[in-house]
C-alpha positions in Angstrom: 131.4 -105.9 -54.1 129.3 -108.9 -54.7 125.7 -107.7 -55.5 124.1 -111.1 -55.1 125.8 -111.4 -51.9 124.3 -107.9 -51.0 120.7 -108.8 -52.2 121.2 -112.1 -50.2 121.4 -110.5 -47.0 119.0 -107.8 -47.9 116.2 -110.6 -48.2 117.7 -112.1 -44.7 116.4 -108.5 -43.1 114.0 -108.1 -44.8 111.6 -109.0 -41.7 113.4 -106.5 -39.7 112.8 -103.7 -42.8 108.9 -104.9 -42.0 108.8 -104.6 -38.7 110.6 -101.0 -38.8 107.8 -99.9 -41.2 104.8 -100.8 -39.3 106.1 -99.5 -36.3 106.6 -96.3 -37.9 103.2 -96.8 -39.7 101.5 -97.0 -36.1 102.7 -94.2 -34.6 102.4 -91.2 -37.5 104.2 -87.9 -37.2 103.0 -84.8 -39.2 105.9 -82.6 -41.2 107.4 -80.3 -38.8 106.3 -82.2 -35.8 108.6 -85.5 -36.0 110.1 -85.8 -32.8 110.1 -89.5 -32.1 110.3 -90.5 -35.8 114.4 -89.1 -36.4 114.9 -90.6 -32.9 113.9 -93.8 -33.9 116.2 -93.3 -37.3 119.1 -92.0 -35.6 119.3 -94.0 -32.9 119.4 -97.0 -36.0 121.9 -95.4 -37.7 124.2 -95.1 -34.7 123.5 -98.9 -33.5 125.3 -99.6 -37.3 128.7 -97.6 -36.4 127.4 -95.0 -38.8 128.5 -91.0 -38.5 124.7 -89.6 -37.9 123.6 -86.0 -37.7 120.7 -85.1 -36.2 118.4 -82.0 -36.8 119.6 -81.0 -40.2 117.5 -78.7 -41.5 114.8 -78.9 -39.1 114.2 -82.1 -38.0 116.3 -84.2 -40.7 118.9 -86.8 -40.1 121.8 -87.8 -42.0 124.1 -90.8 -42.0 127.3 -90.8 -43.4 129.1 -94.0 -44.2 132.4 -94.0 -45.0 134.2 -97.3 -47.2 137.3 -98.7 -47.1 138.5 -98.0 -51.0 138.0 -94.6 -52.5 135.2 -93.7 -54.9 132.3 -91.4 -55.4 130.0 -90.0 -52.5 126.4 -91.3 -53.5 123.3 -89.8 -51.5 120.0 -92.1 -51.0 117.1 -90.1 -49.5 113.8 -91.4 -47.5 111.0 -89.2 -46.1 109.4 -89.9 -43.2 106.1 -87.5 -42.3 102.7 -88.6 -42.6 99.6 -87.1 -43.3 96.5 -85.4 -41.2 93.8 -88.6 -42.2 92.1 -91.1 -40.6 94.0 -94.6 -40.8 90.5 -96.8 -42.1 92.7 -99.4 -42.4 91.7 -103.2 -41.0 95.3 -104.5 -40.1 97.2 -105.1 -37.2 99.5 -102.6 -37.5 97.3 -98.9 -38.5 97.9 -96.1 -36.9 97.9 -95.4 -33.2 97.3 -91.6 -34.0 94.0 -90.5 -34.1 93.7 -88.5 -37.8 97.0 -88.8 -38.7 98.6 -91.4 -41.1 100.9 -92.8 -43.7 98.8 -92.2 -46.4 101.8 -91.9 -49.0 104.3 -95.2 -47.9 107.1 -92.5 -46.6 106.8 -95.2 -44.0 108.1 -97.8 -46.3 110.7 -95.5 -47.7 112.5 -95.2 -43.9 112.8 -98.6 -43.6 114.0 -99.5 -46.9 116.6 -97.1 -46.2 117.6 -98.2 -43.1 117.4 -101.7 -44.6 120.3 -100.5 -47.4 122.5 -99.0 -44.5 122.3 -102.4 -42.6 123.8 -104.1 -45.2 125.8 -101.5 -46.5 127.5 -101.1 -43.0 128.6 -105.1 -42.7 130.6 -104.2 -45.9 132.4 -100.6 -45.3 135.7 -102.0 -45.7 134.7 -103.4 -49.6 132.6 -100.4 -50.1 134.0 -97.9 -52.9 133.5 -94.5 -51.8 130.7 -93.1 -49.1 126.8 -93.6 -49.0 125.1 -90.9 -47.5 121.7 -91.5 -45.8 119.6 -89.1 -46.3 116.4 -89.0 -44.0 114.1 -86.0 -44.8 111.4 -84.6 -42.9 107.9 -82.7 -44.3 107.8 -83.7 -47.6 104.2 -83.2 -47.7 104.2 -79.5 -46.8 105.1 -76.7 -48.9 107.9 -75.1 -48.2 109.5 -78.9 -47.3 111.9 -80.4 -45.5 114.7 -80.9 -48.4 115.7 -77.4 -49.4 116.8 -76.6 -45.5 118.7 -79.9 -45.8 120.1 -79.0 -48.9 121.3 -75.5 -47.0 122.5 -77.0 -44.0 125.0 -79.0 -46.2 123.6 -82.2 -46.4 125.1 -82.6 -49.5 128.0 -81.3 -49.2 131.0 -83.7 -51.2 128.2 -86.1 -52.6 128.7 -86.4 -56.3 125.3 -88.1 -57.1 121.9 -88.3 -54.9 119.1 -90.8 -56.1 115.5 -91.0 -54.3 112.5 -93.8 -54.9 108.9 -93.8 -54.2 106.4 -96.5 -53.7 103.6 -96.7 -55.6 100.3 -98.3 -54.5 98.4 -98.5 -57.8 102.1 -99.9 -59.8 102.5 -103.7 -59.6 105.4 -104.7 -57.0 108.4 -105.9 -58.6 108.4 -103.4 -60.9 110.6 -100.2 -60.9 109.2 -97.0 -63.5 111.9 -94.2 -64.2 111.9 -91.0 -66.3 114.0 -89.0 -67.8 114.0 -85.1 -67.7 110.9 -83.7 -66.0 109.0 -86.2 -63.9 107.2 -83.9 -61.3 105.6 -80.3 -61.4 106.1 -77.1 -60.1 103.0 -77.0 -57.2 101.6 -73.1 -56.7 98.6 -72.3 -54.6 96.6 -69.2 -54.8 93.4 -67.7 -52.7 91.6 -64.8 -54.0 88.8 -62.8 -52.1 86.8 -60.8 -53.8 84.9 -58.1 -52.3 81.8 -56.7 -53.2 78.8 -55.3 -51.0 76.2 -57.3 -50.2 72.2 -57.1 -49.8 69.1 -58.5 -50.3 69.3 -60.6 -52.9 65.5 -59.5 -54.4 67.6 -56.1 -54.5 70.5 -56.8 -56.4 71.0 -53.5 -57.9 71.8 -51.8 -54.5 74.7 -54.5 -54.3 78.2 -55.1 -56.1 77.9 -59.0 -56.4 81.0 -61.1 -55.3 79.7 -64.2 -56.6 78.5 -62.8 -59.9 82.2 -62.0 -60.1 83.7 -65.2 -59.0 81.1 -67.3 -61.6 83.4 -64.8 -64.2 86.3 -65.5 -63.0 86.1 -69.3 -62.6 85.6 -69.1 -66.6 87.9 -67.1 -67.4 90.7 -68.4 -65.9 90.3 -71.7 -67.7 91.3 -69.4 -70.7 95.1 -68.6 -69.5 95.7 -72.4 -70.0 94.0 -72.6 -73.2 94.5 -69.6 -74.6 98.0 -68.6 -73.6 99.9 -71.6 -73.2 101.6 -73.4 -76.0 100.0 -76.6 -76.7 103.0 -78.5 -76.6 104.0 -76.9 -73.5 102.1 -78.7 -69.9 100.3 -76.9 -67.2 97.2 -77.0 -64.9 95.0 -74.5 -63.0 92.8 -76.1 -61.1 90.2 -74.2 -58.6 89.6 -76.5 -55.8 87.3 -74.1 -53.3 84.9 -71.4 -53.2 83.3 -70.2 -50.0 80.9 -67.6 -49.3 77.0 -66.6 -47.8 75.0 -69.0 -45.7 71.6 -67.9 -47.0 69.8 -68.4 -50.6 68.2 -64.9 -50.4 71.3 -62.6 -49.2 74.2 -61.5 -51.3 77.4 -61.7 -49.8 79.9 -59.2 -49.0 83.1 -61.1 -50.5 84.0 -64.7 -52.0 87.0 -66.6 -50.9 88.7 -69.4 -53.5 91.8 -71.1 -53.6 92.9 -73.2 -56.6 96.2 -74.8 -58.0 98.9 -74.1 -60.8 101.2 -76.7 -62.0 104.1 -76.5 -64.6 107.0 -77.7 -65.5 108.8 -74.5 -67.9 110.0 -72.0 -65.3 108.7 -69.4 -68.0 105.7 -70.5 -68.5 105.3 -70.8 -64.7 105.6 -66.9 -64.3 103.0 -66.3 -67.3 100.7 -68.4 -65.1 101.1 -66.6 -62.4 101.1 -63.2 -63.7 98.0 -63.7 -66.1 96.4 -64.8 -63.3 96.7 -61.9 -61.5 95.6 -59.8 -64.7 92.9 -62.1 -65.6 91.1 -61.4 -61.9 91.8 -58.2 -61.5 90.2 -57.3 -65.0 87.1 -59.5 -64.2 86.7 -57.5 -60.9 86.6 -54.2 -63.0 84.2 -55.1 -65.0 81.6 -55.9 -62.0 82.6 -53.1 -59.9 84.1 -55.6 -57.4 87.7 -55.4 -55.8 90.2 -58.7 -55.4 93.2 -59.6 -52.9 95.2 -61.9 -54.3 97.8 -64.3 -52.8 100.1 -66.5 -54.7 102.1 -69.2 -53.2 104.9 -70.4 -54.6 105.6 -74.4 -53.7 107.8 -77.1 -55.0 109.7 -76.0 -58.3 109.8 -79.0 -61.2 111.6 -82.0 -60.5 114.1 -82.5 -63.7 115.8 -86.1 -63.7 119.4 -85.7 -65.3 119.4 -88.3 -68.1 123.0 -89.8 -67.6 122.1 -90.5 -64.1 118.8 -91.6 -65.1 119.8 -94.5 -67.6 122.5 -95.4 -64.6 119.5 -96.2 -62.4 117.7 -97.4 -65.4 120.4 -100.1 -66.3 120.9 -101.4 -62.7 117.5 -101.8 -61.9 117.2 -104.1 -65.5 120.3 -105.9 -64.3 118.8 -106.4 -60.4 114.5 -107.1 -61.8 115.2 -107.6 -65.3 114.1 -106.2 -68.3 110.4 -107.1 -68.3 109.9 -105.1 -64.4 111.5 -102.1 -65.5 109.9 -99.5 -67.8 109.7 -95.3 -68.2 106.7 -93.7 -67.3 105.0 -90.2 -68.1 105.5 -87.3 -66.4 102.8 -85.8 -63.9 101.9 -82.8 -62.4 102.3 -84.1 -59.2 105.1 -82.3 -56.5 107.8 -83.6 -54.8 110.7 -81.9 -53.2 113.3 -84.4 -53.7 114.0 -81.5 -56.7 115.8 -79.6 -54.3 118.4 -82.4 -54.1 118.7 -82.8 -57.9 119.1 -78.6 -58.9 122.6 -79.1 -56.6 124.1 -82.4 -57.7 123.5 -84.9 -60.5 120.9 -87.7 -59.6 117.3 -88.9 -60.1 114.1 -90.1 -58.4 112.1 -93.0 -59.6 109.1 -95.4 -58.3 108.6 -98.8 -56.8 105.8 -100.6 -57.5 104.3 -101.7 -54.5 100.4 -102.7 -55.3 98.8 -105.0 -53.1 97.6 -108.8 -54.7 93.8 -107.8 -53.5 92.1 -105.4 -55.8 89.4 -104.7 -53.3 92.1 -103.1 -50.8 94.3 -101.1 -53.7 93.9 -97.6 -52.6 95.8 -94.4 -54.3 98.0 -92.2 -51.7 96.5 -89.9 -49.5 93.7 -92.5 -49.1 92.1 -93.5 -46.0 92.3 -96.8 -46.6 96.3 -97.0 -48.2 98.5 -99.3 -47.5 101.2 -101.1 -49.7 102.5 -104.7 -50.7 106.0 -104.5 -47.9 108.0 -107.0 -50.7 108.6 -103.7 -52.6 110.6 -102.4 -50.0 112.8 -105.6 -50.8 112.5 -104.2 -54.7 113.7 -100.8 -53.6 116.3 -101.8 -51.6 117.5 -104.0 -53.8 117.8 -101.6 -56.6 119.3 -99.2 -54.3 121.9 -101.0 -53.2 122.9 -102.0 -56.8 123.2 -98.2 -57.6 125.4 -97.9 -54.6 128.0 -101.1 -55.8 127.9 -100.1 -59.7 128.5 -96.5 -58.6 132.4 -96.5 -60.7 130.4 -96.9 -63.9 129.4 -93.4 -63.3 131.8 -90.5 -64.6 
């Protein structure tokens, strides 16, 4: 296939790939509540001549496009739910919803997407192999929208599945991949404790919850410190406490709810399980009792290297060397890991930064929003992994 051909036509869309985004960016759907959203996708896909399946998983949809020479089955996945926030936004095209939004450019993912299967679709007969579309639903919440996928079949016969995201604070033009882990594993936990309240000029007659809690907010910055190897990455974080509505009364129970992030599956259950010790020993030792409950979320997203300096190679061939680099991993979550643990792929970002620094905003802002030439970048970039696909065995 002829790749500059292919980028060609991608930039002769690319209006259309703006105008699909903002019409998704104006009318929002939260995860597990897209109805319209994977109407509006499928009903794309089909207008292309593309096999479509609807309600995969949930609410995903999945294209399938076959080509006219034989080759491997490559998977490309966009998500599509938004978030619960106000769109503060001043452009013509913010939300429609009240307090709901694409805060996190899964808008721009759709439509780069759908941009790729555009052009793909005028070439089927030159295509080597079969591109499968995949459009995901709930990405944002925990348990996700990519591991029903994944058991529904959605990749069944692909041999390698890549992913992008956009990145408002990375300049556009500019891809970032990395190798191995790139993404943690996301836990949540709440913990009441329970003690008896009183008066609090009588705090003998009480067992006092947030004596306790004061304890425990200590010592469970030592499990991190203290019991993780230095080398090793994790986080606990502690996010909420609630409890009493008057300076003078002790309360009857705390309530708190915090974060763990890791990337070693062993190290995740020692954070987990010394967690559990750690509170249940500081309750003992004020007389105060605990419930405890322990979420597990996203696991760790691993990158496989091979498939990794693939995506690496043909995104310095398609922006050049210069507006391609590797990045550190964070402890942020993403479910695109479900796609990985089954077949061989990776996920990587596209800068998409806006030119004005007074209107740069990080995801799950208020006020985010995203330079739409990146979704030319990622498209681009996309559909060179998609033609170079026989240089991977």
């Amino acid at each position: 296939m002829d790749i500059q051909a292919l980028h060609k036509e991608l930039e002769e869309i690319f209006p259309k790939m703006v105008e699909i985004r903002r019409d998704l960016h104006e009318n929002p759907e939260l995860g597990f509540e897209e109805v319209r959203t994977p109407q509006v996708i499928a009903d794309y896909l089909r207008s292309l001549d593309i096999d479509v399946r609807t309600e995969v998983g949930g609410r995903g949809v999945v294209g399938t496009l076959k080509g006219g020479k034989p080759g491997k089955t490559i998977a490309l996945r966009a998500d599509f739910d938004a978030l619960p926030i106000q769109d503060e936004k001043d452009v013509e095209y913010k939300s429609k919803v009240p307090n709901k939004m694409h805060a996190c450019g899964h808008d721009g993912h759709t439509a780069t997407l759908l941009g790729v299967a555009t052009v793909l679709a005028k070439h089927r007969e030159e295509l080597e192999g079969t591109v499968v579309f995949l459009h995901q639903h709930a990405e944002e919440i925990a348990p996700g929208g990519a591991k029903p996928m994944v058991e529904d079949g959605c990749l069944d016969g692909v041999d390698y599945v890549f992913g992008a995201h956009l990145s408002s604070t990375t300049p556009c033009g500019t891809i970032n991949y990395c190798e191995g882990y790139t993404s943690a594993a996301a836990d949540a936990f709440e913990i009441t404790i329970n003690g008896k309240g009183g008066h609090g000029a009588h705090p003998h007659t009480t067992v006092d919850p947030v004596l306790t809690v004061g304890h425990l907010v200590v010592n469970l910055q030592q499990i991190v410190s203290r019991n993780v190897d230095p080398i090793e990455s994790a986080v606990l974080s502690i996010g909420s406490i609630h409890t009493g509505n008057a300076g003078n009364v002790i309360p009857d129970s705390v309530t708190l709810n915090g974060t763990i992030r890791s990337y070693d599956p062993d190290i995740r259950d020692l954070l987990e399980n010394r967690m559990k010790e750690i509170t249940e020993a500081t309750c003992a030792l004020t007389g105060a009792s605990c419930e405890i409950k322990y979420s597990r979320g996203y696991d760790a997203l691993w990158n496989h290297p091979k498939e990794t300096q693939y995506l690496r190679d043909v995104a310095i061939e398609t922006l050049g060397e210069e507006n391609v680099s590797e990045k550190k991993p964070g402890m942020g979550a993403e479910d695109f890991t479900y796609y990985v643990q089954k077949v061989p792929g990776t996920f990587f970002n596209v800068g998409a930064r806006l030119d004005d620094d007074s209107k740069v905003f990080p995801h799950h802002h208020p006020r985010f929003d995203i330079k739409e030439d990146a979704l030319l970048v990622g498209a681009k970039v996309f559909v060179a992994a998609v033609a170079n696909a026989n240089r991977l065995k």
